[in-house]
mmCIF file of the N, C-alpha and C atoms, coordinates in Angstrom:
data_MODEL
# 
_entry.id   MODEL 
# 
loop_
_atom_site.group_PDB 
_atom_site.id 
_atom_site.type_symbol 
_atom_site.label_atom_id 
_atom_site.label_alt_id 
_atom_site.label_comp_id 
_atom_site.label_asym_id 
_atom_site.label_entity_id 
_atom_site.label_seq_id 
_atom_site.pdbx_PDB_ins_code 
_atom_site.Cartn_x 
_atom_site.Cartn_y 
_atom_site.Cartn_z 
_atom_site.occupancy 
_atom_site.B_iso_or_equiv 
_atom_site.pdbx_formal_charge 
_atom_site.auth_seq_id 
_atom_site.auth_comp_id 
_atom_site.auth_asym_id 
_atom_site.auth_atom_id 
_atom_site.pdbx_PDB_model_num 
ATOM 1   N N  . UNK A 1 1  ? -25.675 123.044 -15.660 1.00 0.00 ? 1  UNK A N  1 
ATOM 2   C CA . UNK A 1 1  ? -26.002 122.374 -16.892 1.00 0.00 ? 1  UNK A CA 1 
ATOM 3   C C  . UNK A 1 1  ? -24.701 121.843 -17.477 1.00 0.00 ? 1  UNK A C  1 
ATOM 4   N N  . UNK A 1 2  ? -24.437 120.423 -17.937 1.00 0.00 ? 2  UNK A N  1 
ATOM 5   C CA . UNK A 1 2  ? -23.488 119.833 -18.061 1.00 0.00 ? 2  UNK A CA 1 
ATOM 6   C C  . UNK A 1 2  ? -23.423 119.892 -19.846 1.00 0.00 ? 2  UNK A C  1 
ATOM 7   N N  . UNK A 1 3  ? -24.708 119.382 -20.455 1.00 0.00 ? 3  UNK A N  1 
ATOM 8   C CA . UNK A 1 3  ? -24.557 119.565 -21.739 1.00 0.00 ? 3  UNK A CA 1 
ATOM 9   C C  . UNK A 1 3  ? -26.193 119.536 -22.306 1.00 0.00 ? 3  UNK A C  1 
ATOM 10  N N  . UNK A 1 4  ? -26.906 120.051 -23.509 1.00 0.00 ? 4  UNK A N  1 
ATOM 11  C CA . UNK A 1 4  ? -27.655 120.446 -24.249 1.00 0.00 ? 4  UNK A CA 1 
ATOM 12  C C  . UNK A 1 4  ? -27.600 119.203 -25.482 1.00 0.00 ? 4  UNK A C  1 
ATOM 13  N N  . UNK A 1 5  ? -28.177 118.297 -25.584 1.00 0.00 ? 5  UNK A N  1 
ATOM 14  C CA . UNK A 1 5  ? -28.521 117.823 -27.104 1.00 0.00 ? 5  UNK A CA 1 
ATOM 15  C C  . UNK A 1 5  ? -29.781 117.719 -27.468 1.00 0.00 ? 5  UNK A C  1 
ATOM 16  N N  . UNK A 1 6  ? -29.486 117.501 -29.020 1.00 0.00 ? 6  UNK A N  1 
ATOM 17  C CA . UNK A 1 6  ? -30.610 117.914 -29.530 1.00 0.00 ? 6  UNK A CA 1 
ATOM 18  C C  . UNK A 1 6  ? -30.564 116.772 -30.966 1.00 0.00 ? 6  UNK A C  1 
ATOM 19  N N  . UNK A 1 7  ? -31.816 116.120 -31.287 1.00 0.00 ? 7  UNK A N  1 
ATOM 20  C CA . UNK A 1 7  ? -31.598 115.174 -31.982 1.00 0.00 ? 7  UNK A CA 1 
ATOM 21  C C  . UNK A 1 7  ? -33.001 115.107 -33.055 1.00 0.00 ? 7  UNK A C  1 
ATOM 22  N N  . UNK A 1 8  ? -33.004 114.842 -33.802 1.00 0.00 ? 8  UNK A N  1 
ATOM 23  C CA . UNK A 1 8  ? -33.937 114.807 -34.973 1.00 0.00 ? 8  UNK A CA 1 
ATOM 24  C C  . UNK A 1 8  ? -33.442 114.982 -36.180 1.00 0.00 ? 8  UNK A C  1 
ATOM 25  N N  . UNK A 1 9  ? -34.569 115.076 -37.132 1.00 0.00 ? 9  UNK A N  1 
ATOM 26  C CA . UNK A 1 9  ? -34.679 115.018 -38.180 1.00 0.00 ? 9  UNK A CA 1 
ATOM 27  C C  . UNK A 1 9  ? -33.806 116.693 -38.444 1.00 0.00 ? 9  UNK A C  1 
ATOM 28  N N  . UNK A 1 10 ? -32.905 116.660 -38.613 1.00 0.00 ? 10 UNK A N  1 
ATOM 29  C CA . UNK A 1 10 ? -32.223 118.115 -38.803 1.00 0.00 ? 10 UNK A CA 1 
ATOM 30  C C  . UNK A 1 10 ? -32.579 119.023 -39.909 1.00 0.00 ? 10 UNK A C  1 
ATOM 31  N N  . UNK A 1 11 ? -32.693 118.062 -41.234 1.00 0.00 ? 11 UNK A N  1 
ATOM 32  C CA . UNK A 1 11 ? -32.687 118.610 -42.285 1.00 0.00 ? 11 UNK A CA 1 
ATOM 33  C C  . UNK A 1 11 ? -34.366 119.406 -42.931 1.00 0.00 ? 11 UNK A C  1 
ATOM 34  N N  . UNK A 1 12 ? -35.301 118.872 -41.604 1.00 0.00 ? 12 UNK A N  1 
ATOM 35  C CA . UNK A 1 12 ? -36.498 119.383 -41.650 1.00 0.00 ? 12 UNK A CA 1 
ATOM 36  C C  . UNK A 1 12 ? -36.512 120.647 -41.184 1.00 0.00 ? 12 UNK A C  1 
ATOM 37  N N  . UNK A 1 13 ? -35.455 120.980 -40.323 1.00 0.00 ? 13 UNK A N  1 
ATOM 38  C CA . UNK A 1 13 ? -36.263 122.361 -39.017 1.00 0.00 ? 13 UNK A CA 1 
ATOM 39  C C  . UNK A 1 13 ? -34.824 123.471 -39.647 1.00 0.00 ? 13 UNK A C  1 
ATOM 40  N N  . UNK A 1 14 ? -35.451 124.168 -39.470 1.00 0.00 ? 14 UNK A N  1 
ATOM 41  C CA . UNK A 1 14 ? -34.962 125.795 -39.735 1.00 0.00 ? 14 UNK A CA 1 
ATOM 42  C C  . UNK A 1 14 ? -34.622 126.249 -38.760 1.00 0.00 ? 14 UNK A C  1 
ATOM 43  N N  . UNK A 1 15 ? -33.154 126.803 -38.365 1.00 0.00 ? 15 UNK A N  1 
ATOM 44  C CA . UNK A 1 15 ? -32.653 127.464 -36.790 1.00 0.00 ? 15 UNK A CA 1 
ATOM 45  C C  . UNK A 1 15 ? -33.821 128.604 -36.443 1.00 0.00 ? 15 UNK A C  1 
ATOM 46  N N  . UNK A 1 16 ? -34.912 128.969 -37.191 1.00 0.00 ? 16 UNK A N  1 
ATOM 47  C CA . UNK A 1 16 ? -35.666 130.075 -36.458 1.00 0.00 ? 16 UNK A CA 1 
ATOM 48  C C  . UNK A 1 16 ? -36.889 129.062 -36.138 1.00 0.00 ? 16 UNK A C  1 
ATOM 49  N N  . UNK A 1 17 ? -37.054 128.109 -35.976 1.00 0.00 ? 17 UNK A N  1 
ATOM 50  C CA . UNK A 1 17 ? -37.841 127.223 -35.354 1.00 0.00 ? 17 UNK A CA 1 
ATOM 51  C C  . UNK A 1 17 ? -38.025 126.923 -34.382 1.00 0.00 ? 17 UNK A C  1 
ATOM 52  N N  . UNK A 1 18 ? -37.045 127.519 -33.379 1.00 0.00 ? 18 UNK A N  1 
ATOM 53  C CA . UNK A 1 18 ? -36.547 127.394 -32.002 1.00 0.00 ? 18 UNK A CA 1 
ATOM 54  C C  . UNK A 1 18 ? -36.750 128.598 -31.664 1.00 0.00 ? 18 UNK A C  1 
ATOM 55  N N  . UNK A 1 19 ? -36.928 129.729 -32.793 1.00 0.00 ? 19 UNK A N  1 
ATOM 56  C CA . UNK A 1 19 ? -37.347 130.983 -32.094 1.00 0.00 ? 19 UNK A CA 1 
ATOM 57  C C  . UNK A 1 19 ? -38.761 131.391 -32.006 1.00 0.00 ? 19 UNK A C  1 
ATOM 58  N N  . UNK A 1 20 ? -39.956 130.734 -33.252 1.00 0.00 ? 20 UNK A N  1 
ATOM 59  C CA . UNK A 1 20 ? -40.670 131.305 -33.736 1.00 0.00 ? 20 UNK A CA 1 
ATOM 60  C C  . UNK A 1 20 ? -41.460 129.921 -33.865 1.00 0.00 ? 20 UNK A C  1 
ATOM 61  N N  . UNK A 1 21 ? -42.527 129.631 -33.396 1.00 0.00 ? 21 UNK A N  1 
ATOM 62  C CA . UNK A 1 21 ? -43.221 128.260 -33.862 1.00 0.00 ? 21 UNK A CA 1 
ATOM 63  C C  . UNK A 1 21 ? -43.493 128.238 -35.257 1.00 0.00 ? 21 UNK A C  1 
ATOM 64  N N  . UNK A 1 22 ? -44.073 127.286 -36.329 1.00 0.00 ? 22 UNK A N  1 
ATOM 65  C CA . UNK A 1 22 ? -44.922 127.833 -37.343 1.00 0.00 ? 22 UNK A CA 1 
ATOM 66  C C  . UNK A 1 22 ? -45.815 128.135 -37.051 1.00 0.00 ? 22 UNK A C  1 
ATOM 67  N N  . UNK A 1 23 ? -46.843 127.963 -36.393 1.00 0.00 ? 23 UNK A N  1 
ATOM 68  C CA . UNK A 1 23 ? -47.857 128.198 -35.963 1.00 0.00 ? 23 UNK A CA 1 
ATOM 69  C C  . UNK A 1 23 ? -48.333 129.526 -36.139 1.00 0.00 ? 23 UNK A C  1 
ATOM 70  N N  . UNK A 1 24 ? -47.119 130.315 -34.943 1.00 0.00 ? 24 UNK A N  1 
ATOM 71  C CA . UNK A 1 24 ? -47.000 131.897 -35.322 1.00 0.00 ? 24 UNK A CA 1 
ATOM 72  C C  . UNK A 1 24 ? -47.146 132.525 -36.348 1.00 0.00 ? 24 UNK A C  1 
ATOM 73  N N  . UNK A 1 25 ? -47.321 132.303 -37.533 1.00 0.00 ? 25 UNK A N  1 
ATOM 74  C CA . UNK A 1 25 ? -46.499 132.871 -38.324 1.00 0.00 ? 25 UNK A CA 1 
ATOM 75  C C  . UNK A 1 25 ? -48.243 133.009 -39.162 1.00 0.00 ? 25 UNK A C  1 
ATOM 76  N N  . UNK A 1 26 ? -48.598 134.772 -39.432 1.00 0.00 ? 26 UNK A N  1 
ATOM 77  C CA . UNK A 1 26 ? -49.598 134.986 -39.600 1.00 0.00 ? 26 UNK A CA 1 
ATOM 78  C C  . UNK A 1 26 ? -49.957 134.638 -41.388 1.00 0.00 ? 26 UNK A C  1 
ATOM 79  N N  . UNK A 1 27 ? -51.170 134.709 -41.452 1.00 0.00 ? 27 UNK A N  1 
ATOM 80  C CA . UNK A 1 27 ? -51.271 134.924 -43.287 1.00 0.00 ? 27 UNK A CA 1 
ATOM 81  C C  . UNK A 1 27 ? -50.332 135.933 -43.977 1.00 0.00 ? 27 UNK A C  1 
ATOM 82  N N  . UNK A 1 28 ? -49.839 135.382 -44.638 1.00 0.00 ? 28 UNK A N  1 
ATOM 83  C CA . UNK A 1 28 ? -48.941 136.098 -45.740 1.00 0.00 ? 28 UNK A CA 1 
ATOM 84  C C  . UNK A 1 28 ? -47.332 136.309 -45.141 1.00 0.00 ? 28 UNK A C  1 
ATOM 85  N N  . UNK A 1 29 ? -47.732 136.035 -44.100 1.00 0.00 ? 29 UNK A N  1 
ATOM 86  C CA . UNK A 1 29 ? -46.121 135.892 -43.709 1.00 0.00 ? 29 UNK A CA 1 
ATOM 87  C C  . UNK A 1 29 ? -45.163 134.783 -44.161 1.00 0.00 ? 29 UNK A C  1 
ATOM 88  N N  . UNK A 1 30 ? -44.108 135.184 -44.435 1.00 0.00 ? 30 UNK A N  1 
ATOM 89  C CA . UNK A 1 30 ? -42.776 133.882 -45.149 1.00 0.00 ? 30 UNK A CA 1 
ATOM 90  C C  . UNK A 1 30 ? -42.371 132.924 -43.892 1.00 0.00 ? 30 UNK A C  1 
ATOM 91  N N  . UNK A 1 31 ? -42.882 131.873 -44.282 1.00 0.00 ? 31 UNK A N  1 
ATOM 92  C CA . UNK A 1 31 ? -42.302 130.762 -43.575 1.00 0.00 ? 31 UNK A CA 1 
ATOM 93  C C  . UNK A 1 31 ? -40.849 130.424 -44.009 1.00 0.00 ? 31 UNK A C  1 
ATOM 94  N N  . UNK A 1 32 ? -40.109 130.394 -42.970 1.00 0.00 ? 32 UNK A N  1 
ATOM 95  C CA . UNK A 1 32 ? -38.550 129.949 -43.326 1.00 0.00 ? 32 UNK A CA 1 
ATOM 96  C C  . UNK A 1 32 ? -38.642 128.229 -43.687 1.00 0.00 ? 32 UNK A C  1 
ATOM 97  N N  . UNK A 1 33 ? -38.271 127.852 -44.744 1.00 0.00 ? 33 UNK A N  1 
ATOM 98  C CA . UNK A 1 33 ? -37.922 126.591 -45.137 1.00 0.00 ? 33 UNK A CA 1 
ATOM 99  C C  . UNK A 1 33 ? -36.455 126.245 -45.015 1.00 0.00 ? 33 UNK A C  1 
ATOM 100 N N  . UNK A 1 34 ? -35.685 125.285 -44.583 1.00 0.00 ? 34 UNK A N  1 
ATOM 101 C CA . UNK A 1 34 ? -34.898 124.906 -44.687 1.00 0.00 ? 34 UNK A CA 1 
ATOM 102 C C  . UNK A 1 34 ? -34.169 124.046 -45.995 1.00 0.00 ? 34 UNK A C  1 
ATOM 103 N N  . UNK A 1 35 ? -32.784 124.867 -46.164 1.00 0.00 ? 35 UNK A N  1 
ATOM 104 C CA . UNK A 1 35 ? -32.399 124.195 -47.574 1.00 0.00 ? 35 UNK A CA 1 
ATOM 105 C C  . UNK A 1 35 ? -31.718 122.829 -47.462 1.00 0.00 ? 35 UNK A C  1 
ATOM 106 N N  . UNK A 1 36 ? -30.708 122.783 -46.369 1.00 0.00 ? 36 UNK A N  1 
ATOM 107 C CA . UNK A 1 36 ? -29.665 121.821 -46.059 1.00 0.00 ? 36 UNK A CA 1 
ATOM 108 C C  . UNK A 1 36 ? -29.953 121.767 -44.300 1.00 0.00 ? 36 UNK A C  1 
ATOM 109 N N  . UNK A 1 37 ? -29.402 120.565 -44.079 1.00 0.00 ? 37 UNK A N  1 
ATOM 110 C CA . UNK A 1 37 ? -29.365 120.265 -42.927 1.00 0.00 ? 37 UNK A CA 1 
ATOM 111 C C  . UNK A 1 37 ? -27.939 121.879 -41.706 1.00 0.00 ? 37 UNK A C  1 
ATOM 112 N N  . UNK A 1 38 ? -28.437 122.178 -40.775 1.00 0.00 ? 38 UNK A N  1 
ATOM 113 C CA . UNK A 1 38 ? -27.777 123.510 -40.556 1.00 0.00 ? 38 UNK A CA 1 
ATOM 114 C C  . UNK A 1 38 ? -27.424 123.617 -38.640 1.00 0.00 ? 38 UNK A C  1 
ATOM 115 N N  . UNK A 1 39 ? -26.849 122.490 -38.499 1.00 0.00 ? 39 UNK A N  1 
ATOM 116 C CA . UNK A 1 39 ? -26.344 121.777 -37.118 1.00 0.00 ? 39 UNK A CA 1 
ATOM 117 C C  . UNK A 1 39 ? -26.222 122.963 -36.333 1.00 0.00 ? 39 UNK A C  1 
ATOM 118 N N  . UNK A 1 40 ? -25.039 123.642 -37.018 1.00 0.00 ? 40 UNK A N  1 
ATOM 119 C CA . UNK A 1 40 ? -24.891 124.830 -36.001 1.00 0.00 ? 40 UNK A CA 1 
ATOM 120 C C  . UNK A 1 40 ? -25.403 126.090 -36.048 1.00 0.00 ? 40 UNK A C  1 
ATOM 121 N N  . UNK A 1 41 ? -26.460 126.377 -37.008 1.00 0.00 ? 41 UNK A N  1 
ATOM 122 C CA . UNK A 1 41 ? -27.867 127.540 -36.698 1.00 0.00 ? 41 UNK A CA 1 
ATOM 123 C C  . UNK A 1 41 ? -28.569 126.689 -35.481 1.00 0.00 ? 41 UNK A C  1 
ATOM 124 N N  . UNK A 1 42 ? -28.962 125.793 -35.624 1.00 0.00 ? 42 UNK A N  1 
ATOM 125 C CA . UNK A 1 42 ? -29.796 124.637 -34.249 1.00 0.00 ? 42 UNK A CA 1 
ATOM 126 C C  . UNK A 1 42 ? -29.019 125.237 -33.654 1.00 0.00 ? 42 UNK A C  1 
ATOM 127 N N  . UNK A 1 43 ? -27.565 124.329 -33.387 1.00 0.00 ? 43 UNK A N  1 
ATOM 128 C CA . UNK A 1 43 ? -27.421 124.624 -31.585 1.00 0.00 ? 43 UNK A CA 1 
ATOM 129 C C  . UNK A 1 43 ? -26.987 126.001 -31.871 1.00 0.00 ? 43 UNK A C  1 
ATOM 130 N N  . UNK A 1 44 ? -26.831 127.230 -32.104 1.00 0.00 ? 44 UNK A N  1 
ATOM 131 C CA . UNK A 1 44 ? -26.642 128.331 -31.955 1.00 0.00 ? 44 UNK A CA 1 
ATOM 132 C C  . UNK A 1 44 ? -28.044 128.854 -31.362 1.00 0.00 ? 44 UNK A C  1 
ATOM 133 N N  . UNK A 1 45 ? -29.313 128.463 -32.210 1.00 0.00 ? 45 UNK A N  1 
ATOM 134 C CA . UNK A 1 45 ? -30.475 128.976 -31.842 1.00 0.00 ? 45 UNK A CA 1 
ATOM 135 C C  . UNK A 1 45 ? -30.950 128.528 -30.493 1.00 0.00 ? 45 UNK A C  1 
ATOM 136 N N  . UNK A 1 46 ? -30.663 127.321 -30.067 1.00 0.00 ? 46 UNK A N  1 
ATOM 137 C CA . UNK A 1 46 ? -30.798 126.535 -28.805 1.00 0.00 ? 46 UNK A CA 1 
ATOM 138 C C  . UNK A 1 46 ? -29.775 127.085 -27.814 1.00 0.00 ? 46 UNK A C  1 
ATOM 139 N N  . UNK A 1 47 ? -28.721 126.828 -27.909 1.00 0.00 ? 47 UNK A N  1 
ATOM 140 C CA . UNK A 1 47 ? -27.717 127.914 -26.828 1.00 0.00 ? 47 UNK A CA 1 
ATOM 141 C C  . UNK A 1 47 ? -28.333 129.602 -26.365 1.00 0.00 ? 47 UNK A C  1 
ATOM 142 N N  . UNK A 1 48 ? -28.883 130.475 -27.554 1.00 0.00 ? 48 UNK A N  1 
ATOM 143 C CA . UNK A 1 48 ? -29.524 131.698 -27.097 1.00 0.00 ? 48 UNK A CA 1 
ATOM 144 C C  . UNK A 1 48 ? -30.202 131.561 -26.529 1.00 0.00 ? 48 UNK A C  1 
ATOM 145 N N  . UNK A 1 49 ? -31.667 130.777 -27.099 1.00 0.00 ? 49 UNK A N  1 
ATOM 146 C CA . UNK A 1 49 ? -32.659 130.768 -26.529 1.00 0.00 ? 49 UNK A CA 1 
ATOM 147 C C  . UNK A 1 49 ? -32.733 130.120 -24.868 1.00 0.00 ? 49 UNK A C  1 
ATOM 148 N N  . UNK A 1 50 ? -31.867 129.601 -24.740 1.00 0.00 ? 50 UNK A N  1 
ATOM 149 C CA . UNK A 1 50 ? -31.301 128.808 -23.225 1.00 0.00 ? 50 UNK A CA 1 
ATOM 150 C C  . UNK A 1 50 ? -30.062 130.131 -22.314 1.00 0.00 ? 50 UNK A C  1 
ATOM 151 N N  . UNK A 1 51 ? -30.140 130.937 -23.010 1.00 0.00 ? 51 UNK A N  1 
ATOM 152 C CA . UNK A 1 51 ? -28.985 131.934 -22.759 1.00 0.00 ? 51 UNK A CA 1 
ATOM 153 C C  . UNK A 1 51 ? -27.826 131.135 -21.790 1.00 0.00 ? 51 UNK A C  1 
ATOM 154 N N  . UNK A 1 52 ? -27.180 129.964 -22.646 1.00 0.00 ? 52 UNK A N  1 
ATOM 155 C CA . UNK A 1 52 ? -26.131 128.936 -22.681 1.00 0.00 ? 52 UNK A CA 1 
ATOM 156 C C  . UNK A 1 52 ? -25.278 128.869 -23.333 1.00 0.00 ? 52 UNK A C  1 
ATOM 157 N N  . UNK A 1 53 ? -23.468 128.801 -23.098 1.00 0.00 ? 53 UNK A N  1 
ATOM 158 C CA . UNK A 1 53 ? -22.786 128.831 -24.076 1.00 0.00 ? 53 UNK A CA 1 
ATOM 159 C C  . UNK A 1 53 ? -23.176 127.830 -25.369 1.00 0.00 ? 53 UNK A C  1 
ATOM 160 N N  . UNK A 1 54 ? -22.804 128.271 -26.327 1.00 0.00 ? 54 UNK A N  1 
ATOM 161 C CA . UNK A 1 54 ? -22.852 127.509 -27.491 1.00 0.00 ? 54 UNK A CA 1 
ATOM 162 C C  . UNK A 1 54 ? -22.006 126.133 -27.132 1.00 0.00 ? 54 UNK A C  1 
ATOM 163 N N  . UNK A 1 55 ? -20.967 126.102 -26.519 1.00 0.00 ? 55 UNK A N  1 
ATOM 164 C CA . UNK A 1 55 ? -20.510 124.740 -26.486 1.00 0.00 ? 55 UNK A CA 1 
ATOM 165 C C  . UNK A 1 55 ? -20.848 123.777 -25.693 1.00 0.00 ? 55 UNK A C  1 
ATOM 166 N N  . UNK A 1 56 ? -21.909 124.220 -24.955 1.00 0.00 ? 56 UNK A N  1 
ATOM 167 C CA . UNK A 1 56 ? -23.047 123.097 -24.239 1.00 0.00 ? 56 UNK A CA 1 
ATOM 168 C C  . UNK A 1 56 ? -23.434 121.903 -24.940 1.00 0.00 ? 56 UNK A C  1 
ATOM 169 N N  . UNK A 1 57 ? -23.643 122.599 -26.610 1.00 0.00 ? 57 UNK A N  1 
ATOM 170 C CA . UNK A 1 57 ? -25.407 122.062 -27.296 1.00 0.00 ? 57 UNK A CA 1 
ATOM 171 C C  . UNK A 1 57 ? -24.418 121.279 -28.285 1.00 0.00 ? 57 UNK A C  1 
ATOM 172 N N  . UNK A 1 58 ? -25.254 120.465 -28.551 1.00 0.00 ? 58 UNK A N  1 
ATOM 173 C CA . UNK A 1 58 ? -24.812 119.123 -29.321 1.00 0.00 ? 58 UNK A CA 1 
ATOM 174 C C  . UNK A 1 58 ? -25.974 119.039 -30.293 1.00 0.00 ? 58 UNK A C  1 
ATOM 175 N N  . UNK A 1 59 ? -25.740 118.629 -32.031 1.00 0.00 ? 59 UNK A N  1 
ATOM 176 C CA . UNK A 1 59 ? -26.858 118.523 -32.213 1.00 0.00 ? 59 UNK A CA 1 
ATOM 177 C C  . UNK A 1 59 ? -26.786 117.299 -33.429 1.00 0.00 ? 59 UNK A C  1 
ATOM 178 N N  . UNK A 1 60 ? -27.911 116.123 -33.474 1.00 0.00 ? 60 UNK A N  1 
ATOM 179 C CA . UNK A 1 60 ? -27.578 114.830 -33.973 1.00 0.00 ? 60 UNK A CA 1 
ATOM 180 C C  . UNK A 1 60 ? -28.708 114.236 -34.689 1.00 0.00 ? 60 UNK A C  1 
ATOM 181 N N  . UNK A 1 61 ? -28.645 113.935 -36.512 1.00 0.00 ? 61 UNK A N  1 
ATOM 182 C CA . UNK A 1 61 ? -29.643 113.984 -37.089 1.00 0.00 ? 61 UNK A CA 1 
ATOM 183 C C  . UNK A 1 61 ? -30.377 113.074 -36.753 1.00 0.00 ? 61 UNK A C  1 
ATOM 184 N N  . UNK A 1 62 ? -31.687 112.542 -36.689 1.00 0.00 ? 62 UNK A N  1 
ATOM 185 C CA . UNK A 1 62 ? -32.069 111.206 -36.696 1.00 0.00 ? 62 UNK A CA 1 
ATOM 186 C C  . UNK A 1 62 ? -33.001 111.079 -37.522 1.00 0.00 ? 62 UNK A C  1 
ATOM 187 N N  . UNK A 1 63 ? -32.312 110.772 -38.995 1.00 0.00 ? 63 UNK A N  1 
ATOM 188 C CA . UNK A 1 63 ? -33.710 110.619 -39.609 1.00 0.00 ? 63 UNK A CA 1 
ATOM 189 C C  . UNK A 1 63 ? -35.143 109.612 -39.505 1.00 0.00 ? 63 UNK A C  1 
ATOM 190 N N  . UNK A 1 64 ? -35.875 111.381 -40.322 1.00 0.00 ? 64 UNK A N  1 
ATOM 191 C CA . UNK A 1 64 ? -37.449 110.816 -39.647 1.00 0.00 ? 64 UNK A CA 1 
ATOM 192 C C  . UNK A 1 64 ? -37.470 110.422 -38.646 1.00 0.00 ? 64 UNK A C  1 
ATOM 193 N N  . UNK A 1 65 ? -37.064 111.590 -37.702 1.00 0.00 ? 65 UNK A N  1 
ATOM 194 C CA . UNK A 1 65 ? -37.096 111.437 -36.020 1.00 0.00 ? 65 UNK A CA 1 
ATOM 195 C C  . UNK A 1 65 ? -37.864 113.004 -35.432 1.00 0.00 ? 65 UNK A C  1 
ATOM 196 N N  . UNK A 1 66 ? -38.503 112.700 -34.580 1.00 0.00 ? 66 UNK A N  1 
ATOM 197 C CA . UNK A 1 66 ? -38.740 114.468 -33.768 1.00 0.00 ? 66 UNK A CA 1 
ATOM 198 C C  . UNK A 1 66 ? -37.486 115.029 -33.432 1.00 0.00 ? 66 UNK A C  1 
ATOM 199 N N  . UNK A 1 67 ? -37.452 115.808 -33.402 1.00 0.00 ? 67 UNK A N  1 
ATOM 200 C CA . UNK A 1 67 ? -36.506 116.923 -32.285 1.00 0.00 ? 67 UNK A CA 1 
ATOM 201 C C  . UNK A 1 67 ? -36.878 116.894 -31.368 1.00 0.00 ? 67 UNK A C  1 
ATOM 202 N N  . UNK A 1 68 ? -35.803 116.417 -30.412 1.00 0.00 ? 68 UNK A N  1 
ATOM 203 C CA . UNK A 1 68 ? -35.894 116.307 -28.817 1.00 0.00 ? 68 UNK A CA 1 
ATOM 204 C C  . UNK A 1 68 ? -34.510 116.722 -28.037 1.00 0.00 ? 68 UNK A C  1 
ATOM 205 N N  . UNK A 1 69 ? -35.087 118.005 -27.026 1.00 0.00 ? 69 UNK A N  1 
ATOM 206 C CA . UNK A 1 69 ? -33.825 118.627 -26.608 1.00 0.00 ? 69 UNK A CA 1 
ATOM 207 C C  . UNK A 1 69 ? -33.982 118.046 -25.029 1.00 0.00 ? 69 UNK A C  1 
ATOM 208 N N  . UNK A 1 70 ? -32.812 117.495 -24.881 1.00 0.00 ? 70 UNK A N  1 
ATOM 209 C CA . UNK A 1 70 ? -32.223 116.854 -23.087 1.00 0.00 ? 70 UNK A CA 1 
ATOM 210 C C  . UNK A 1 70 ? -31.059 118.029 -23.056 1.00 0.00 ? 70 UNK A C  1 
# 
């Protein structure tokens, strides 16, 4: 693996978004909202979850864009 990016709307997704769908997340349980845009919770959460160094992952806002990891 040469490199990890990751591109979207940053300031929408919460680094436990990559761990935990919303979906998951039962009645009454706290959904994590995101306050500020948080580049390196993303690629930190993306590097674990890939069990990949952190300096793989690249991560690049695009507003009002999906998140899409190459």
């Amino acid at each position: 693996m040469a490199a990890i990016e990751v591109r979207g709307a940053v300031g929408a997704w919460h680094p436990s978004y990559f761990v935990k769908a919303l979906e998951s997340y039962g009645e009454g349980e706290q959904v994590p909202i995101p306050e500020d845009p948080d580049f390196n919770g993303i690629a930190q959460a993306v590097s674990r979850g890939l069990e990949l160094p952190r300096g793989l992952v690249t991560v690049e806002d695009v507003p009002d864009g999906d998140q899409i990891i190459r």
